[in-house]
C-alpha positions in Angstrom: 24.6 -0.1 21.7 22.2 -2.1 24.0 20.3 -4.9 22.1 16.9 -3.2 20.3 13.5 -3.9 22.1 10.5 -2.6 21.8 10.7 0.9 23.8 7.2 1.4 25.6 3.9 -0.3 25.3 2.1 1.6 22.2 -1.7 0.7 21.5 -1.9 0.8 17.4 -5.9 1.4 17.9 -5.9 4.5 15.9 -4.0 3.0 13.0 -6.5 2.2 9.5 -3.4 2.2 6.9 -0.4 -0.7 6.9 2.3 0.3 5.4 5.2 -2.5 4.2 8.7 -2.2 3.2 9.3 -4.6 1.0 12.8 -5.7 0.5 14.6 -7.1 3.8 11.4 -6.2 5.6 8.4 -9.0 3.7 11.7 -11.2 3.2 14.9 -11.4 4.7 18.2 -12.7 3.3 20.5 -11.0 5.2 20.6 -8.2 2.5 22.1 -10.3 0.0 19.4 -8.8 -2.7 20.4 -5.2 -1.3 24.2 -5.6 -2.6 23.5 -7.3 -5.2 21.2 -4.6 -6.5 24.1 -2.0 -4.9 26.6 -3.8 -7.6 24.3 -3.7 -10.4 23.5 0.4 -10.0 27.6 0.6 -10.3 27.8 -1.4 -13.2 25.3 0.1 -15.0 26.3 3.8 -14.4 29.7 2.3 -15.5 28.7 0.6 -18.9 26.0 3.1 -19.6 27.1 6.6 -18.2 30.3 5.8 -18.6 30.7 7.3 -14.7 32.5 5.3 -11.9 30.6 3.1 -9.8 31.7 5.0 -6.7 29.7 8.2 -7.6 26.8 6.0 -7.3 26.9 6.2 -3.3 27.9 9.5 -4.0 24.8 10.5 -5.3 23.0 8.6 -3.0 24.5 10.4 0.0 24.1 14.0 -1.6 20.8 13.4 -3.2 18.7 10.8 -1.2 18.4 8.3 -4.1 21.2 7.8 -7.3 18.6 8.2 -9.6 17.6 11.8 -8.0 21.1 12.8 -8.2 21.8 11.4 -11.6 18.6 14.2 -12.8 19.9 16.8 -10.1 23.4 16.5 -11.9 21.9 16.0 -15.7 23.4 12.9 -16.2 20.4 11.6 -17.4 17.3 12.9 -18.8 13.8 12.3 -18.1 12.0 10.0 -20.4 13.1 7.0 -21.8 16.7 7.4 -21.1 16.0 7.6 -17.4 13.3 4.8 -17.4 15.8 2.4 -19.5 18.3 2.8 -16.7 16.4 2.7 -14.0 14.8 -0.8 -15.5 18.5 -2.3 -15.5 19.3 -1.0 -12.2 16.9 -3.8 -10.9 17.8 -6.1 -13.9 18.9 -8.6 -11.3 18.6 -12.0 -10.2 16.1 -12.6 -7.6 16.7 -16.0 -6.7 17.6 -15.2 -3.2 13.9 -13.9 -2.3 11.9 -16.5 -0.6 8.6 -16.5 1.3 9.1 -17.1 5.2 7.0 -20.0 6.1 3.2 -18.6 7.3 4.0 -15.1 5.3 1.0 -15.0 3.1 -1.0 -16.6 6.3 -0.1 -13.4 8.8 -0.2 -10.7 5.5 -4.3 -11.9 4.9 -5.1 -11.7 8.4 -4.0 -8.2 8.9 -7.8 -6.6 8.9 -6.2 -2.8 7.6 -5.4 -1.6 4.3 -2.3 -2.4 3.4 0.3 -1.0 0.5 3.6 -1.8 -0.6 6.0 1.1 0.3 9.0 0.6 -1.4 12.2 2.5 -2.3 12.3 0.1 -5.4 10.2 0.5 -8.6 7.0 -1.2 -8.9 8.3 -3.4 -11.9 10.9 -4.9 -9.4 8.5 -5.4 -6.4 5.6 -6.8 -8.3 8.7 -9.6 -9.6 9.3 -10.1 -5.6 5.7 -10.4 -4.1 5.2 -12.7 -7.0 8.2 -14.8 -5.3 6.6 -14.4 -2.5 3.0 -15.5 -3.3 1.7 -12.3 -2.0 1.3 -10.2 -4.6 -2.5 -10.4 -4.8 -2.7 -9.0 -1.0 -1.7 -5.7 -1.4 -3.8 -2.6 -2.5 -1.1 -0.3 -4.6 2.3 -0.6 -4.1 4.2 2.9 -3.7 7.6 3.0 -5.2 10.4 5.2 -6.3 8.1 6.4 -9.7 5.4 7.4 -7.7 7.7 9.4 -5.4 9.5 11.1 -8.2 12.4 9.4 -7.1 13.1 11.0 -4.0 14.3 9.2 -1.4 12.2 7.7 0.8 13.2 8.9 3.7 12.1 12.1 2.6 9.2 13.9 4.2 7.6 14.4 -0.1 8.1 10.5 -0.3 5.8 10.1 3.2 3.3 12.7 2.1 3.1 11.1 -1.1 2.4 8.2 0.0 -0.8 9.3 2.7 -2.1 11.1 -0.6 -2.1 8.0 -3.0 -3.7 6.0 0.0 -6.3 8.7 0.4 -4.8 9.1 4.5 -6.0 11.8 6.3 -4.1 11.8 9.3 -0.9 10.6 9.9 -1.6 9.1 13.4 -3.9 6.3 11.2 -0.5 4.9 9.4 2.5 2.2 10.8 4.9 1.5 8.7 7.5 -2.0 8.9 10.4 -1.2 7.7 14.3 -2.4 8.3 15.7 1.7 7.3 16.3 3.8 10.4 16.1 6.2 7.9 12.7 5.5 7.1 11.3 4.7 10.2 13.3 8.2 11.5 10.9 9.9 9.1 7.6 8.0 9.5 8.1 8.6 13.5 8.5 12.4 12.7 5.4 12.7 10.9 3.3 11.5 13.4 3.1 7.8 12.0 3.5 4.5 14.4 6.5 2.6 13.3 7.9 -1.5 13.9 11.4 -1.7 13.2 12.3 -5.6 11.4 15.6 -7.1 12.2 18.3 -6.1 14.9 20.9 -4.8 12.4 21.5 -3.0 9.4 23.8 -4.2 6.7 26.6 -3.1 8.4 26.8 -5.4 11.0 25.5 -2.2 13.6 22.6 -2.6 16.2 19.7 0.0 15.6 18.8 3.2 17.4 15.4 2.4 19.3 14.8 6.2 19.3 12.7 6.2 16.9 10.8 2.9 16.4 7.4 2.0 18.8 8.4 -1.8 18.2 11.1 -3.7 17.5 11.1 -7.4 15.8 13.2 -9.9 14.8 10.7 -10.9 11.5 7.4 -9.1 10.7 5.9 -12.5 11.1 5.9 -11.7 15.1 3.7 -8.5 13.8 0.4 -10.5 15.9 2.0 -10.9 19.3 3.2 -7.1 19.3 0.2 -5.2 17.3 -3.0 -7.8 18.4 -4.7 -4.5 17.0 -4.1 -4.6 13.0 -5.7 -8.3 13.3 -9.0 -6.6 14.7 -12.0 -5.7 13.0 -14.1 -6.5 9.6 -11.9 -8.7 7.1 -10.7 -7.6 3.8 -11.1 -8.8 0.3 -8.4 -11.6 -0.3 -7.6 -9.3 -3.0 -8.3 -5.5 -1.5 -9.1 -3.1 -4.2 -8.5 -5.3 -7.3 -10.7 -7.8 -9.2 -11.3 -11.1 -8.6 -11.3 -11.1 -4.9 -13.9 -12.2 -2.3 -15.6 -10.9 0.4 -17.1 -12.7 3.5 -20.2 -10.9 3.4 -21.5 -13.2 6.1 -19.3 -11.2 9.0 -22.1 -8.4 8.0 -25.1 -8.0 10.4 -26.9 -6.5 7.2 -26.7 -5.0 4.2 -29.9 -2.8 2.8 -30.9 -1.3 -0.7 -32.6 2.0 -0.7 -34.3 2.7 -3.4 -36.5 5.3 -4.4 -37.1 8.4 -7.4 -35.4 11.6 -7.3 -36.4 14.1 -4.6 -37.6 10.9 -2.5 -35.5 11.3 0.4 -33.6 8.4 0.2 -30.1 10.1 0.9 -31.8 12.5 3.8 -32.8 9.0 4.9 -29.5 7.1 4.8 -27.5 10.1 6.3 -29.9 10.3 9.5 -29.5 6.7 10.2 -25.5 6.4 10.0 -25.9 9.6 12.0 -28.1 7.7 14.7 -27.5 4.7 14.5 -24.4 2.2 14.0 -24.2 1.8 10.0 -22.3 3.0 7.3 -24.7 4.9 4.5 -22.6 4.6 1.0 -24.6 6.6 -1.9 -23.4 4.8 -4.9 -23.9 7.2 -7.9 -21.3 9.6 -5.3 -19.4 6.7 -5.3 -19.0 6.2 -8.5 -18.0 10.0 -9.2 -15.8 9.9 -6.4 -13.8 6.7 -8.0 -13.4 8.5 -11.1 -12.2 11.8 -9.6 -9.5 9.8 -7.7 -6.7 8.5 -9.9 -5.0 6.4 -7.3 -8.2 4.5 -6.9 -8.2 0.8 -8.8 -11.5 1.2 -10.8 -10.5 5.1 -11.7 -8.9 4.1 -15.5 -12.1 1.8 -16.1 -14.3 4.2 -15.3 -12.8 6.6 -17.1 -13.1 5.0 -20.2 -16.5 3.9 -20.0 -17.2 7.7 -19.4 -15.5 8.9 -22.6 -16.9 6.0 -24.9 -20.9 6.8 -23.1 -20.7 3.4 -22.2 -22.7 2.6 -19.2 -21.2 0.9 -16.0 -21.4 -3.1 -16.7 -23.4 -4.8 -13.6 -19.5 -6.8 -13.0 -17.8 -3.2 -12.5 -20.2 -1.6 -10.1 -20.9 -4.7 -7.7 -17.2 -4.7 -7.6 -16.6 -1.0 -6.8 -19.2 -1.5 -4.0 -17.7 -4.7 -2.0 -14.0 -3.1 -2.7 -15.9 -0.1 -1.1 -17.3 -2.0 1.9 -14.1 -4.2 2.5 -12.4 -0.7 3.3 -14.8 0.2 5.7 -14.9 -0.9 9.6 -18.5 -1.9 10.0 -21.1 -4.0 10.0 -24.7 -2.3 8.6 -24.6 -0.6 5.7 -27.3 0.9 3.6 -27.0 1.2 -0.4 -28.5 4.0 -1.5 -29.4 3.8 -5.5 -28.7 -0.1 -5.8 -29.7 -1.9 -7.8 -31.1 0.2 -10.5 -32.3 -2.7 -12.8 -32.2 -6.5 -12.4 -29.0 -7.8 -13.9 -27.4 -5.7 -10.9 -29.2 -7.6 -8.6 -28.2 -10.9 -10.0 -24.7 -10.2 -10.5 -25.0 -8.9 -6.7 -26.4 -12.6 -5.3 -24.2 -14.4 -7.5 -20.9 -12.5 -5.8 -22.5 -12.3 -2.3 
């Protein structure tokens, strides 16, 4: 096979959602972690299951993931059998996962939402991007639990994915990623795909069928997609608390207050309808975060609910700037904010 490049000129315009692999994709080591982890599945299934390690691939092959086939089969049950081995499937060292130099730099730049989409369990990727320094860049990671441990190559692993990121088209996703299997999948659903690294762990040269860009690290990710660098910055931490926002990129930002029946939302909607802003009700945003359980504030907000506890000051200026750091735009107007003044003064004293 040819050596890979990137096949045709693709514009990534269209794309609002940043998808990362995370192991041999955010770091590299020539898929040392991969076999280690590959090893530590046998042994477990060994000492555990008492099964011999070469079912594990097995399983894999017949069953998209070991631990799928290992319920397929009822090896296992689900509970805290399954969880317990899974955990010591990635019960491994991670020594070997180091940042490239200017990761974190290129990561924080990219002006999209971005997620973690990883084959791996959440336990074992929050351990890496904590290797990594990254791990406060990221707005949910997406992992073999939230997938019900299909593979992730699988189309219920993809859709899963656009539904905990709240995607409504596929065309607005890209995902890096090292699997040809993965990027196979995310290319057949409509998504924009960048290949990282010219061979798998075999040694063999990848299929540029199915990939819209190729390259060697996803630190080249600005020379090749100028577009996911475009465009109103995020949060340093999009989606969770304690992040910042550089309000000052914004042209304006207006309250609009006002009793019930006043108008204020007829108001709002005809300018965002006429004019270039962004009109973001905040008691609708409020429901809608606690309607949405793959959104960060939805477990706070849901307690405060069932205790009758009102929303602290802290929670709903935070819900509104994790609201406007996902939004492409400059002028936005707050309708119902700030009911009272300690909103307004936490409000100045995090803008």
């Amino acid at each position: 096979m040819e050596e890979p490049t990137s096949p045709v000129v693709k514009s990534l315009a269209d794309v609002e959602f940043v998808f990362f692999d995370l192991d041999d994709c955010l770091y590299q080591n020539d898929y040392r972690t991969e076999r280690i982890l590959t090893e530590q599945i046998g042994n477990v299934m060994k000492s555990r299951l008492n099964m011999e390690k070469h079912l594990a691939k097995a399983l894999y092959l017949e069953h998209g993931t070991t631990i799928r086939g290992l319920l397929n089969t009822k090896k296992v049950k689900p509970g805290k059998e399954l969880m317990d081995i899974v955990q010591e499937f990635h019960d491994v060292d991670l020594s070997d996962v180091k940042p490239a130099k200017g990761l974190r730099d290129m990561i924080q730049k990219v002006k999209k939402r971005r997620f973690i989409f990883t084959a791996s369990i959440r336990e074992h990727a929050e351990k890496c991007l904590e290797r990594l320094g990254i791990a406060d860049l990221f707005e949910n990671i997406i992992d073999a639990h939230a997938c019900k441990y299909y593979s992730k190559h699988s189309d219920q692993a993809f859709r899963t994915a656009m539904n905990i990121a709240g995607v409504k088209h596929a065309h607005q996703c890209v995902l890096m990623d090292d699997s040809m299997r993965n990027i196979s999948t995310a290319y057949h659903l409509g998504w924009h795909t960048v290949c990282v690294g010219k061979k798998d762990r075999d040694g063999n040269l990848k299929d540029p069928q199915y990939y819209d860009f190729f390259v060697d690290s996803v630190l080249e990710l600005p020379s090749i997609a100028p577009e996911l660098f475009k465009g109103v910055p995020l949060a340093k931490h999009t989606g969770l608390r304690g992040g910042t926002l550089d309000i000052k990129v914004y042209s304006r930002i207006v309250f609009v207050l006002g009793g019930p029946g006043s108008g204020k939302g007829t108001l709002c909607s005809l300018i965002e309808e006429n004019l270039n802003a962004h009109h973001i009700s905040v008691p609708e945003l409020v429901d809608a975060a606690k309607a949405e359980e793959a959104h960060p504030y939805f477990r706070e907000l849901q307690e405060l609910h069932a205790s009758g506890q009102p929303i602290p000051a802290q929670t709903l200026v935070d819900l509104i700037l994790h609201e406007i750091s996902l939004t492409d735009g400059r002028n936005f107007f707050l309708d119902d904010f700030p009911q009272n003044e300690e909103q307004l003064r936490v409000w100045f004293e995090e803008v």
